[in-house]
C-alpha positions as CSV (number, residue, x, y, z in Angstrom):
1,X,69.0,10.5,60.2
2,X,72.2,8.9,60.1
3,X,71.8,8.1,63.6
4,X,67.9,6.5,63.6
5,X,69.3,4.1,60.8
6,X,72.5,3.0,63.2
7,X,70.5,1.8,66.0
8,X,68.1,-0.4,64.9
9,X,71.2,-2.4,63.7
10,X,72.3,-1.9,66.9
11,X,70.0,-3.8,68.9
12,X,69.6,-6.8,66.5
13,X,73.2,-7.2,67.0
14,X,73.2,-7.6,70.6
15,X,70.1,-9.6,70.3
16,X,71.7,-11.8,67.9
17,X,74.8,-12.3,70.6
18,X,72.0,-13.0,73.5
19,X,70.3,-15.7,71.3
20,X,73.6,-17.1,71.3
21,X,73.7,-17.7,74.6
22,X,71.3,-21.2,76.0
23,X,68.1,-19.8,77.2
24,X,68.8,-22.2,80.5
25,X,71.5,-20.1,82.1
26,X,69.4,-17.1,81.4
27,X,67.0,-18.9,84.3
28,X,70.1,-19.9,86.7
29,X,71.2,-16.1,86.8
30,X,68.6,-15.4,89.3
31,X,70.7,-16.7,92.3
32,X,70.7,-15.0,96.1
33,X,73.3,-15.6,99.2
34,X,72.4,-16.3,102.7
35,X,72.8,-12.6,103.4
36,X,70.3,-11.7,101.0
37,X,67.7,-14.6,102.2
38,X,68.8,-13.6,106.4
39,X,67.8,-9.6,105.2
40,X,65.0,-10.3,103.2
41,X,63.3,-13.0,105.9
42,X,63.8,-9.9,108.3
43,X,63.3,-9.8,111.9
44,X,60.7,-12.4,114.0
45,X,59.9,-14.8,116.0
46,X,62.7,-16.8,115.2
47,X,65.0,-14.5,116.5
48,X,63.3,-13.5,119.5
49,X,63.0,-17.6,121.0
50,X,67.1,-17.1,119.3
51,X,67.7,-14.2,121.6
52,X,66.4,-15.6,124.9
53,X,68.1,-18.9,124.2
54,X,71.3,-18.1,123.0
55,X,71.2,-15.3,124.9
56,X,70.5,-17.4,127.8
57,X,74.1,-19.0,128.0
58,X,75.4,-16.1,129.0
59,X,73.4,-16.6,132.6
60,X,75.0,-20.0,132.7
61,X,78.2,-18.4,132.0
62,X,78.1,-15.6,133.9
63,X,77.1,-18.0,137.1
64,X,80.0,-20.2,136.6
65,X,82.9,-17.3,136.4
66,X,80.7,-14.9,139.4
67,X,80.8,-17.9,141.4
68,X,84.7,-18.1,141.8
69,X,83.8,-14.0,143.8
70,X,81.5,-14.9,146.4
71,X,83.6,-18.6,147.4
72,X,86.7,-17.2,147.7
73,X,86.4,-15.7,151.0
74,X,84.8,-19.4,152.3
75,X,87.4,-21.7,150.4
76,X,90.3,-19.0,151.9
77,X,89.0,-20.1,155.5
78,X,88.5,-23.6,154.8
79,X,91.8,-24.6,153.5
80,X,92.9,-21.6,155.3
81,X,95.0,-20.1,152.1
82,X,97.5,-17.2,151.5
83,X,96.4,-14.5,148.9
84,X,98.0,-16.3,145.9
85,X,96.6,-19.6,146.5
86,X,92.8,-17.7,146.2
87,X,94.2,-15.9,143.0
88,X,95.7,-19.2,141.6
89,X,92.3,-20.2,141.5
90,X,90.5,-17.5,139.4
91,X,93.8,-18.1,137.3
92,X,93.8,-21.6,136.5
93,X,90.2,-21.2,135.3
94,X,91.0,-18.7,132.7
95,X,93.6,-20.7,131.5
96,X,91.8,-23.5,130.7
97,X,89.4,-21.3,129.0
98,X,91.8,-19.4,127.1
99,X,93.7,-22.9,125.6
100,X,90.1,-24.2,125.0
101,X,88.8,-21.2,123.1
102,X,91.6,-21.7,120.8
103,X,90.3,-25.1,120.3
104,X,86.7,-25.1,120.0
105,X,87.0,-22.1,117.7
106,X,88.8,-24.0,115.2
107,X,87.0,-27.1,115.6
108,X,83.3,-24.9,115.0
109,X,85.1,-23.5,111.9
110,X,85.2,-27.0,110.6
111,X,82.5,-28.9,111.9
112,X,79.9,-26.7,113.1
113,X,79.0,-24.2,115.9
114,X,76.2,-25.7,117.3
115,X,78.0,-28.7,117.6
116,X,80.9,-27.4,119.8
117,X,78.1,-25.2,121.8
118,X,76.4,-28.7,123.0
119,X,79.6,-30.3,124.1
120,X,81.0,-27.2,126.0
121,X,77.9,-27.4,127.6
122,X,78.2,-30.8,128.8
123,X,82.0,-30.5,129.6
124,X,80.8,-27.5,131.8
125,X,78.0,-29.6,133.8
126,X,79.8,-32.7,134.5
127,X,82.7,-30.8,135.7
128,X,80.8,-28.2,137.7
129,X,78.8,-31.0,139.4
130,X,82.2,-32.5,140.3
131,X,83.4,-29.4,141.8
132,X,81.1,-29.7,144.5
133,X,82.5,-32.6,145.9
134,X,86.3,-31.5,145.9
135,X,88.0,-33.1,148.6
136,X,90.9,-30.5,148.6
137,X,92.2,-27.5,146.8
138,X,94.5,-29.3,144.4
139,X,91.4,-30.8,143.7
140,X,89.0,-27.7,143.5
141,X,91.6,-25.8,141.5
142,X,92.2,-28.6,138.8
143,X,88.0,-29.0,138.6
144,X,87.5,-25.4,138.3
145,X,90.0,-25.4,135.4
146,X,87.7,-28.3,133.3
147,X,84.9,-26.1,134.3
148,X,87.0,-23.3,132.3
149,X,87.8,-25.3,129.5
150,X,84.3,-26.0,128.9
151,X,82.5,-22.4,129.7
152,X,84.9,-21.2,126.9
153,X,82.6,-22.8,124.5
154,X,79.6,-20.8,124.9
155,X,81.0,-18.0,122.9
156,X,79.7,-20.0,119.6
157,X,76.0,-19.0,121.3
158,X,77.0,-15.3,120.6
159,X,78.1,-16.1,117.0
160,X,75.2,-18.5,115.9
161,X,72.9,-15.3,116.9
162,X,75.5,-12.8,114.9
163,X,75.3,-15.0,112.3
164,X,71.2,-15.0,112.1
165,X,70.4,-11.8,112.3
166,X,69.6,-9.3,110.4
167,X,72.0,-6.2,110.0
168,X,70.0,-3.3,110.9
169,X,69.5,-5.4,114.2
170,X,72.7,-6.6,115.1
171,X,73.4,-3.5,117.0
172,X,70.5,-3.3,119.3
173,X,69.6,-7.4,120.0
174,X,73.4,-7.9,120.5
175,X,73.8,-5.4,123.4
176,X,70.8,-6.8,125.1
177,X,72.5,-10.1,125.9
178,X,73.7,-8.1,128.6
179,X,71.0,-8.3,130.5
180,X,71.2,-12.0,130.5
181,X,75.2,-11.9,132.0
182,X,73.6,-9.0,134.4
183,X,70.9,-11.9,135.6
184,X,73.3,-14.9,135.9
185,X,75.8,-11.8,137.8
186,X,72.9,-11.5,140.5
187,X,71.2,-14.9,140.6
188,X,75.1,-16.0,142.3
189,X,75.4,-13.3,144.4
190,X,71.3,-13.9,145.5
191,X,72.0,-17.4,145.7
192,X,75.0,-17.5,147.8
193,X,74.3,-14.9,150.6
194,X,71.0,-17.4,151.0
195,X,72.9,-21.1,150.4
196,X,76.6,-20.4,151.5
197,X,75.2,-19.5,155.4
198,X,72.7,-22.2,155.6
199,X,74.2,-25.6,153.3
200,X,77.5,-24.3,152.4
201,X,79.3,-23.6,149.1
202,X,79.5,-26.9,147.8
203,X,75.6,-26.9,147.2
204,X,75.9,-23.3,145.9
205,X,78.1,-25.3,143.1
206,X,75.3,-27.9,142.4
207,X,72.7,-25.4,142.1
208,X,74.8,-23.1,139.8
209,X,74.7,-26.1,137.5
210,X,71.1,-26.1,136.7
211,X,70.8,-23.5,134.4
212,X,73.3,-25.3,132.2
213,X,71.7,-28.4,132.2
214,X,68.1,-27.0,131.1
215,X,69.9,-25.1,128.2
216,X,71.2,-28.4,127.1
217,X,67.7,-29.4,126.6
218,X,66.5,-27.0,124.7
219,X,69.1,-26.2,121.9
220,X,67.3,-29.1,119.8
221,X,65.2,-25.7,118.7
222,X,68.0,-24.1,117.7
223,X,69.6,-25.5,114.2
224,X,72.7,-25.1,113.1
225,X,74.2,-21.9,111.3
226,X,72.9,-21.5,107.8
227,X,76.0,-19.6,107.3
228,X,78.7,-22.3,107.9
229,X,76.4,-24.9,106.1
230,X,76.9,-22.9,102.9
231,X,80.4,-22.6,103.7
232,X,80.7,-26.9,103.5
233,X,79.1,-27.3,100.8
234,X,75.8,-28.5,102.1
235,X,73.2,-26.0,100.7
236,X,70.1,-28.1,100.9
237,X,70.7,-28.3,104.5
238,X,71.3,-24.5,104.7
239,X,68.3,-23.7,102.5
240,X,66.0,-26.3,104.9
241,X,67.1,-23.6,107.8
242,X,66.6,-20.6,106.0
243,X,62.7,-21.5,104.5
244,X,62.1,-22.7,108.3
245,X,63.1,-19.5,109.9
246,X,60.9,-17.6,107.1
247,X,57.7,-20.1,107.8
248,X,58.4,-19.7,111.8
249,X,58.5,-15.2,110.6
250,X,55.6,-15.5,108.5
251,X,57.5,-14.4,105.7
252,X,59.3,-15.0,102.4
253,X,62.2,-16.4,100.7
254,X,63.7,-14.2,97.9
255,X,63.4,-15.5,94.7
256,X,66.5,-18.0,92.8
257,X,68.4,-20.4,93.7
258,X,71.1,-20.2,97.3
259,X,74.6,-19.8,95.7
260,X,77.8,-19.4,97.7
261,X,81.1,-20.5,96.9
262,X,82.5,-24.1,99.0
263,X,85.2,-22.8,101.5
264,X,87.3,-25.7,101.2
265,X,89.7,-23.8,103.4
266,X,88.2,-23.2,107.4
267,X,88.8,-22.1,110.1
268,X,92.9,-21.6,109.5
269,X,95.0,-19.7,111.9
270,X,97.0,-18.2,109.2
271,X,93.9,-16.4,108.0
272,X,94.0,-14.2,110.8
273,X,97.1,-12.9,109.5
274,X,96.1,-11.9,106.5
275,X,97.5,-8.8,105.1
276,X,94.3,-7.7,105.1
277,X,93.0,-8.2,108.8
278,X,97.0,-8.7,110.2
279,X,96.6,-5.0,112.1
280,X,92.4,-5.4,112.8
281,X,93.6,-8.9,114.6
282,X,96.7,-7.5,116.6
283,X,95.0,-4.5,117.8
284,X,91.6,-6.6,118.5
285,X,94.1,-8.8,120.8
286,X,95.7,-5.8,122.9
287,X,91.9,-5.2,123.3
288,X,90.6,-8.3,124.4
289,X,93.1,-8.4,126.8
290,X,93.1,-5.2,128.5
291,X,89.0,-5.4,128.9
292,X,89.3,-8.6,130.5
293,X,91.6,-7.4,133.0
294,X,89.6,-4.4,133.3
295,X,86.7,-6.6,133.7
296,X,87.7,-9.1,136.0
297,X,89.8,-6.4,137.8
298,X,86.9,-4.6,138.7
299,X,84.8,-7.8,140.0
300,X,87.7,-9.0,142.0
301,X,88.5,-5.7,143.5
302,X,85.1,-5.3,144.7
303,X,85.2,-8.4,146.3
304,X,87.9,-7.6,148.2
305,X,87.6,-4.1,148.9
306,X,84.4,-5.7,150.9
307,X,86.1,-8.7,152.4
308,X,88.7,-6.8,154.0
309,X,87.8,-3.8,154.2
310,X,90.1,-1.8,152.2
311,X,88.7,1.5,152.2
312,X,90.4,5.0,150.8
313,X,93.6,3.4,149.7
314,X,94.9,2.7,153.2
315,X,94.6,0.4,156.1
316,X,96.5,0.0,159.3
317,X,98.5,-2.4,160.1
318,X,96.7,-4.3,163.0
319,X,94.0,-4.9,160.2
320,X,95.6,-5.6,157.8
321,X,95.7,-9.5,158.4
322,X,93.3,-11.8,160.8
323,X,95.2,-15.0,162.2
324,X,92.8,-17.8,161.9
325,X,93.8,-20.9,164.1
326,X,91.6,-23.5,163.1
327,X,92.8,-26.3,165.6
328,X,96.4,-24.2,165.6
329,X,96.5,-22.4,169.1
330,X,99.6,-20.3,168.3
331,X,98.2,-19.4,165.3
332,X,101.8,-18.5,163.1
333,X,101.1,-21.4,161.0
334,X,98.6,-20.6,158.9
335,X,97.3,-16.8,158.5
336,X,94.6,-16.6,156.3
337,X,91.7,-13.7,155.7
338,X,88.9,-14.6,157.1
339,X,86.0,-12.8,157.0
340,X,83.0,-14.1,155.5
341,X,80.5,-11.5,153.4
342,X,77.9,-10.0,155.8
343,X,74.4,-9.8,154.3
344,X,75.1,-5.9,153.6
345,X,78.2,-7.2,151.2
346,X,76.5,-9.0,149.2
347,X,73.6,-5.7,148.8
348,X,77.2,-3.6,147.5
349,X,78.3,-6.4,145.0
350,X,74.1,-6.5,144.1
351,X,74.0,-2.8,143.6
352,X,77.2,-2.8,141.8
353,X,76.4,-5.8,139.5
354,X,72.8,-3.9,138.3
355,X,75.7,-1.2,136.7
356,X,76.1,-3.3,134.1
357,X,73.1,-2.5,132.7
358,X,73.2,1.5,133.4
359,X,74.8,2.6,130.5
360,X,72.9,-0.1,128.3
361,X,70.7,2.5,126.5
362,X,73.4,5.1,125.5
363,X,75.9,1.8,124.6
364,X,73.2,0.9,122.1
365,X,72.9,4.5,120.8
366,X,76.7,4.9,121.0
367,X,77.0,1.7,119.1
368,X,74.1,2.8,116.2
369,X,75.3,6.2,116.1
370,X,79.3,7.1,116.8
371,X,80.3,3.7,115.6
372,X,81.6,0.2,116.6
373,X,85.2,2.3,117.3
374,X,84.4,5.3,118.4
375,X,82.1,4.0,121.5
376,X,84.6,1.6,122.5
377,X,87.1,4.4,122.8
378,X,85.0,6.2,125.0
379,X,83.7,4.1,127.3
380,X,87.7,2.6,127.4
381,X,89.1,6.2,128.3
382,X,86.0,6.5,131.1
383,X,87.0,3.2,132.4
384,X,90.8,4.1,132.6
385,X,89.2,7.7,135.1
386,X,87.0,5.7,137.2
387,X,89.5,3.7,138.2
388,X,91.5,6.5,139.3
389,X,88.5,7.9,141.7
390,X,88.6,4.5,143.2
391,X,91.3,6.3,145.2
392,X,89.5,9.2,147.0
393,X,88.9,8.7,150.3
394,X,84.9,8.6,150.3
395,X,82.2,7.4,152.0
396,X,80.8,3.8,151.7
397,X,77.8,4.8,149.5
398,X,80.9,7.3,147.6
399,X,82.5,3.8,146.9
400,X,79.4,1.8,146.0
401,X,78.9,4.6,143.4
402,X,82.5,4.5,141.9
403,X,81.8,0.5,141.6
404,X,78.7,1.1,139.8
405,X,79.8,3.2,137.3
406,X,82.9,1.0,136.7
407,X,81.0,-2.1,136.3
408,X,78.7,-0.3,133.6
409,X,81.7,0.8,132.1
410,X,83.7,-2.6,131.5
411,X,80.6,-4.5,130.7
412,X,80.0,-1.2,127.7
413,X,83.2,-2.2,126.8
414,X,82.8,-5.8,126.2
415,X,79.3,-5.0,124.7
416,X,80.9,-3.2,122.3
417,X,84.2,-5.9,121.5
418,X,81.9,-8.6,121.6
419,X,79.9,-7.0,118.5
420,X,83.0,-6.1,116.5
421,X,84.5,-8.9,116.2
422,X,81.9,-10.9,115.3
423,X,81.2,-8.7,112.3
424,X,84.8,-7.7,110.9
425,X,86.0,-11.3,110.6
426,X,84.4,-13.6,107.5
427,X,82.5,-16.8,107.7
428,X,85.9,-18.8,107.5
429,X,87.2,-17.5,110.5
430,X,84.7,-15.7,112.3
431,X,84.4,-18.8,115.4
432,X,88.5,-19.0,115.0
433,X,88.8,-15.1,115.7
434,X,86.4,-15.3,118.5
435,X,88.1,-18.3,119.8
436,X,91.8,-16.4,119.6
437,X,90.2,-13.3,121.1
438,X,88.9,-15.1,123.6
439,X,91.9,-16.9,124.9
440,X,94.1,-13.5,124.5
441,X,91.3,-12.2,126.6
442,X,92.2,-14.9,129.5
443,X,95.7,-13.7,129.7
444,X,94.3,-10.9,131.2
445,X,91.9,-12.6,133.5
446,X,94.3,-14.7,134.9
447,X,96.7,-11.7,135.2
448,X,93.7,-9.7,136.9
449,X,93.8,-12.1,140.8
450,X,97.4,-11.1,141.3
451,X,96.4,-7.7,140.9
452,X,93.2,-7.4,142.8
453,X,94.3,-10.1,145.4
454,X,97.8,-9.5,145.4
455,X,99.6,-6.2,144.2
456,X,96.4,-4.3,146.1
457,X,97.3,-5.0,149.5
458,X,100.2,-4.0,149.1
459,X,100.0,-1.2,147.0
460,X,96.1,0.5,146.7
461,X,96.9,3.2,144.4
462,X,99.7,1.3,142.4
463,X,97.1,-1.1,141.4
464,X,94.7,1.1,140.3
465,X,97.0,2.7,137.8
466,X,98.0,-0.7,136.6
467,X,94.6,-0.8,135.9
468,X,93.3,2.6,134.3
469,X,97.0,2.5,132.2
470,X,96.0,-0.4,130.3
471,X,92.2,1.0,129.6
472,X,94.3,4.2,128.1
473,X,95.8,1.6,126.0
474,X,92.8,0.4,124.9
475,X,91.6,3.1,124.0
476,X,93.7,4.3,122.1
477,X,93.8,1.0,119.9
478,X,90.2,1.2,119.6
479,X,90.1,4.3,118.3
480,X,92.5,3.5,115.7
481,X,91.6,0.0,114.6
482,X,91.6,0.2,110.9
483,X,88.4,-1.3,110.0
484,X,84.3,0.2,110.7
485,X,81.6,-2.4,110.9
486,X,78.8,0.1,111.8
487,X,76.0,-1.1,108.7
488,X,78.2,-4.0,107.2
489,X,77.4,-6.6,105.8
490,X,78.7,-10.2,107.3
491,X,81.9,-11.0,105.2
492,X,82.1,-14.7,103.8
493,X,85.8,-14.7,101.9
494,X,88.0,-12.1,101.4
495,X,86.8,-9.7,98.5
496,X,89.5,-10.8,96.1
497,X,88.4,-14.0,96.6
498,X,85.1,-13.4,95.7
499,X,85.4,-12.1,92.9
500,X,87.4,-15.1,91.7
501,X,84.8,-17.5,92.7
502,X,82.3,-15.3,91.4
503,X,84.2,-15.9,88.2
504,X,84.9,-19.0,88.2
505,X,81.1,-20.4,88.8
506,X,79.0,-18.0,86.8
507,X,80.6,-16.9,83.7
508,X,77.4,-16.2,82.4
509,X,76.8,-13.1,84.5
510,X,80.1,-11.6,83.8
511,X,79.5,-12.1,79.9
512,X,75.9,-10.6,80.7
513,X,78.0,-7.1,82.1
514,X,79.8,-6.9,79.6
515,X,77.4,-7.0,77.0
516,X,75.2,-4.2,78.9
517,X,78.3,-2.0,79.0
């Protein structure tokens, strides 16, 4: 009885201390995030016209890097150059795309991604179109580079679509970009065994340019993240994006008022080392770098396995080297390789480029299933084998096979890399860690010519274990990386931040928890 009488006293206490509180900020506790609006307005039509346009930078992309493969063996004859000079080109491109993606990851931090996405775009056009009228290789090499400091801005395409989507789908729509690199990989190869024979290189070039161009016309349908507005303060403008994308899904905003705290701080480097993401960030580097090498190992091997023939590890010495004279009877000036692709070249580098699609499927279930790490391990410790087999003495459709398999590997791998890092970084630094990864991820492009070009005419075998040592690497840092984003939510600020902020601005929900308790 004792009990009955206590608890009606009870509850007109703590109605008492409610009554207390303005019946206003009862109504402002309703608030949601960005997250909760992105999750609740679900998957549409939005994000499919998202997909195929963001996702179609990656076939503008992809056609600008490709192109450096299949114009090598012409440029090599026309300015009749040594093996370095070739590989100084593939070199100086990634370093003007790994001091640029530095840049324009700190500058979309601050003042938008969309923004920085337009103007790499541009920087990429004019300078492309340029290229095809380079009067010499100082020239060529020093336009290619702009060209690389400008393609290294199309990364923000990958994080305005990261950014937008749902999380449930992150993990199959982001893997399916791939097909647009895989189009862009065989639209160059188509174009130049058709252009390069008939009008030459340079109009290969121009034409290569085209995609970029229409893309710039189009990202007027694309608005800027609703995520980085938030993040500067400018709500309205982030809300305006969010109710469109819900009208465009024929669906609905969740109920309250878009809250999230002003990150006054952006897009600092210091950030990335954090206590909290210092050993994600280091080992996401060592990554980044040994895929790209992988990567761009693999493409520029294939090239010149085909251009010169190198075939089970071993050459003779009489073919080792073709003496080109152009206008140089005795021919000791100026040796060069010069053999151009024959039409059944450029069906190997076909058949090979269609790998990176191959393992698509089980890189999206390996992704949804074993985990962000755990894939990425795998298909790193595949990658390291294959190029190992490289070195058994097989026949050409043996080879074609080996190539195949490596390219669906490495382009697994940066499938996988690609979707990690996007996800484990917060808003404040997601473009910034992109941007760093990206330009550690040069390093090892520009490293990767001197090996495929270089090191493997001299040494076939050494070479490939270069190459499958630093995949074991890899792998192993992937499977340790401290950090799973498999089902996580996007982060905005560091959780001890959040909390404070949380704090800070609403009060009245913190008094509300306490009184429940």
């Amino acid at each position: 009885m004792a009990t009955k009488q206590t608890e009606p006293v009870t509850t007109i206490s703590l109605r008492k201390l409610s009554l207390g509180t303005p019946e206003p900020q009862k109504k402002q506790s309703k608030t949601f995030t960005v997250e909760e609006a992105v999750e609740t307005i679900g998957f549409g039509r939005f994000h499919i016209a998202l997909f195929l346009i963001m996702g179609s930078t990656g076939v503008a992309e992809a056609m600008e890097i490709m192109l450096i493969a299949v114009v090598s063996p012409v440029i090599r004859c026309e300015w009749q150059l040594e093996n370095w000079q070739v590989a100084l080109v593939t070199t100086m491109v990634f370093f003007g795309y790994m001091v640029f993606s530095i840049l324009f990851g700190l500058l979309a931090d601050r003042y938008g991604r969309w923004k920085i996405l337009l103007i790499s775009f541009l920087w990429g056009a004019y300078f492309s179109l340029l290229t095809s009228f380079s009067p010499s290789y100082i020239w060529f090499v020093f336009l290619r580079t702009m060209v690389g400091c400008g393609v290294s801005g199309h990364a923000q395409g990958l994080i305005i679509k990261t950014e937008f989507l749902p999380t449930k789908y992150r993990g199959y729509m982001l893997p399916l970009s791939q097909v647009f690199w895989l189009a862009g990989s065989l639209l160059i190869i188509g174009l130049a065994s058709v252009v390069i024979p008939t009008i030459g290189w340079r109009w290969l070039i121009r034409i290569a340019s085209i995609p970029g161009i229409i893309l710039i016309m189009v990202f007027k349908f694309i608005p800027e993240s609703a995520r980085f507005n938030v993040s500067t303060g400018n709500t309205q403008a982030a809300l305006a994006t969010l109710e469109r994308i819900a009208k465009i899904n024929r669906s609905v905003m969740p109920e309250g008022k878009l809250v999230e705290p002003i990150l006054e701080k952006r897009g600092r480097f210091a950030d990335l080392l954090h206590a909290k993401y210092l050993r994600t960030t280091l080992q996401i580097w060592v990554i980044w770098l040994g895929i790209s090498f992988a990567y761009y190992g693999v493409i520029l091997a294939s090239a010149e396995l085909l251009e010169r023939d190198l075939v089970c590890g071993s050459r003779s010495e009489s073919e080792s080297e073709v003496v080109v004279t152009m206008g140089d009877p005795e021919g000791s000036q100026s040796p060069c390789h010069c053999h151009m692709f024959a039409p059944s070249d450029y069906r190997t580098m076909i058949i090979s480029t269609i790998g990176e699609i191959a393992l698509n499927p089980l890189n999206i279930l390996g992704i949804n299933f074993l985990g962000r790490r755990l894939s990425l391990s795998i298909t790193m410790g595949c990658t390291a084998l294959f190029f190992l087999l490289l070195n058994i003495c097989t026949s050409s459709a043996g080879l074609i096979g080996f190539l195949f398999m490596l390219r669906a590997l490495v382009a697994a791998n940066f499938n996988t890399i690609y979707i990690y890092t996007a996800e484990v970084y917060p808003t404040t630094m997601r473009s910034l860690g992109m941007g760093t990864s990206g330009s550690l991820c040069r390093i090892g492009a520009m490293v990767a010519p001197f090996i495929a070009q270089v090191l493997m005419s001299a040494s076939f075998l050494g070479a490939l274990c270069l190459f499958s040592s630093v995949c074991v690497v890899c792998a192993i840092s992937a499977f340790t990386l401290p950090i799973e984003t498999k089902g996580r939510a996007l982060q905005v600020l560091l959780p001890f931040v959040i909390l404070l902020k949380i704090y800070l601005c609403c009060p009245v929900l913190t008094q509300e928890t306490h009184m429940e308790e």
